[in-house]
N, C-alpha and C positions, 0 to 999 in steps of 0.2 A: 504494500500500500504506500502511496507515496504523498507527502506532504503538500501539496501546493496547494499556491495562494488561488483565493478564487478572483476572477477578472470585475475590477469593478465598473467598468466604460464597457459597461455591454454595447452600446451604441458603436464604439469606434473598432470592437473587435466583431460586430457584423459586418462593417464596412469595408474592413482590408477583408476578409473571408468570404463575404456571400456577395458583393458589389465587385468587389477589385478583384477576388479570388486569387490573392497571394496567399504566402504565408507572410508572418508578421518580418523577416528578416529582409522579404523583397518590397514590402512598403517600406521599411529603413532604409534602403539601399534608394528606392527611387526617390524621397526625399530630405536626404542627406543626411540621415542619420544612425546612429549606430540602434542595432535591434534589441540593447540592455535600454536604449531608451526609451523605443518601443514598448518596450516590456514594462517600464514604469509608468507610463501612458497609460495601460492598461490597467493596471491594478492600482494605479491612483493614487501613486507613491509620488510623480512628479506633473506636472503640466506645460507644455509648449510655451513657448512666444507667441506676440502676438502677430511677428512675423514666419514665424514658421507657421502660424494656423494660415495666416495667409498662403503659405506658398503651398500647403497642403489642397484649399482652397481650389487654386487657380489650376497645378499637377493633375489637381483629379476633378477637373471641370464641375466642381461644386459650388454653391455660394459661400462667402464669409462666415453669413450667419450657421448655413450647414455645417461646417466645419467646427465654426464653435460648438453646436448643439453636442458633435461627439465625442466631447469631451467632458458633457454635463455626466454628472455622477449618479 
């Protein structure tokens, strides 16, 4: 049985997964970030800029506000 955290941006891990259909390591890769950071994205240990929500934004042809929203908790 293994330990792990449970994801708390359900929003932003439907998003690279069932929209983007990566996995978490190639939405890091495609904007520009490492996949530890990714991972604290998720579990809601750290949160973006307000420039990287943007570039997230504009990369995955979403709006600003969409972007924000997947990172509501």
């Amino acid at each position: 049985m293994t330990n792990q955290k449970p994801i708390k941006r359900k929003k932003l891990n439907d998003f690279i997964r069932t929209k983007l259909q990566v996995p978490g390591y190639k939405f890091a890769e495609f904007i520009g970030v490492s996949a530890a950071t990714v991972q604290k994205w998720l579990y809601g240990e750290a949160a973006p800029s307000t420039n990287k929500i943007r570039k997230i934004a504009k990369d995955c042809g979403i709006t600003f506000t969409e972007a924000c929203e997947l990172f509501d908790d």
